[in-house]
N, C-alpha and C positions, 0 to 999 in steps of 0.2 A: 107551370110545372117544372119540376128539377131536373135538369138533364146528364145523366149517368153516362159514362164509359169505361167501359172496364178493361182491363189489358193484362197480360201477365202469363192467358195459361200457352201452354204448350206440350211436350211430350217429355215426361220424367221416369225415370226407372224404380222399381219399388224403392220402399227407402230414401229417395230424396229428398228434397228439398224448392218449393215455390214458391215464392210470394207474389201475388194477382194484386190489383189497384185497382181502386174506381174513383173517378177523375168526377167530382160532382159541381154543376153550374154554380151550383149555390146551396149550403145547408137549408134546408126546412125553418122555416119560421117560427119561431115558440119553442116549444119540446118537438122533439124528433128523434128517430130511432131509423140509425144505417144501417144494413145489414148484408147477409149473403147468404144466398139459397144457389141451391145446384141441384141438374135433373138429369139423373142417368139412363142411356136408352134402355125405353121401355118402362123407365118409373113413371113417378109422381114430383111433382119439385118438390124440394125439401128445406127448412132451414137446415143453417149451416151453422152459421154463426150472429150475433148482432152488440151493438154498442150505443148505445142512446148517448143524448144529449150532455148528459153528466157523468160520461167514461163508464157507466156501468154495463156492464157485460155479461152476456149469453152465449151458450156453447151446445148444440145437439151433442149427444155423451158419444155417439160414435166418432167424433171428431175432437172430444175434449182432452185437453193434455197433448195432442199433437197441433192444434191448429191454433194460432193468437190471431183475433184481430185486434186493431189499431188506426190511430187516425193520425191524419197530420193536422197539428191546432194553426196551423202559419196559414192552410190553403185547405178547402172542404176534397177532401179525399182520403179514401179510407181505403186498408189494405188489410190481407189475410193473408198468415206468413201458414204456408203448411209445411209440416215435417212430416219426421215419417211416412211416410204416402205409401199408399196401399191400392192394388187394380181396384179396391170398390172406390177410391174417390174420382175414380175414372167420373166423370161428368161436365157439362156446362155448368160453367159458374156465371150466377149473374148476382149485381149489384141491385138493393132497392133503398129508396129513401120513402119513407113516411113520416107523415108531419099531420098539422091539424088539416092542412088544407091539400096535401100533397102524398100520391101514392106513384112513385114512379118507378119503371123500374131500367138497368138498363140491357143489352142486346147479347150479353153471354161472350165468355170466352170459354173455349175449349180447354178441358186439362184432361192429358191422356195417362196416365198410368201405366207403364207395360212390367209384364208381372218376367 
């Protein structure tokens, strides 16, 4: 299994700016699809954002136009730069990888928003 770590969130004031990482063992094998989900107290997790194997890219619309992800091609880690930030992105972000043989995900970082 892939093993995730993600880093990055903390506490930002509306309107800034964050960029979170997630530090991956190793890419998925074959095709694979990285991505980032976040779960607000009291929600559901949710995507966020994702980017498969061949840089193509997905974007939940509440997030679209503020949030880019990206990968680094040198080392399997991928990051999501937020802008604009809003108290709803207030959530746990966490990192998943899935592959053909691989659903992992990894332990969440905090991003606080204060309005």
């Amino acid at each position: 299994q892939v093993q995730l770590v993600e880093s990055g969130g903390t506490l930002v004031e509306t309107g800034g700016s964050l960029t979170l990482s997630c530090q991956a063992s190793e890419y998925p094998s074959g095709f694979y699809v990285m991505a980032w989900y976040r779960q607000a107290p009291g929600k559901e997790r949710e995507h966020v954002a994702d980017i498969s194997k061949f840089g193509i890219t997905k974007y939940n619309p509440s997030v679209e136009g503020r949030f880019t992800i990206y990968r680094d091609n040198a080392r399997p880690t991928i990051f999501l730069q937020m802008d604009t930030l809003e108290p709803e992105d207030t959530a746990v972000y966490y990192c998943r990888a899935t592959g053909a043989t691989d659903d992992s995900w990894g332990q969440g970082t905090q991003v606080i928003v204060s309005s």
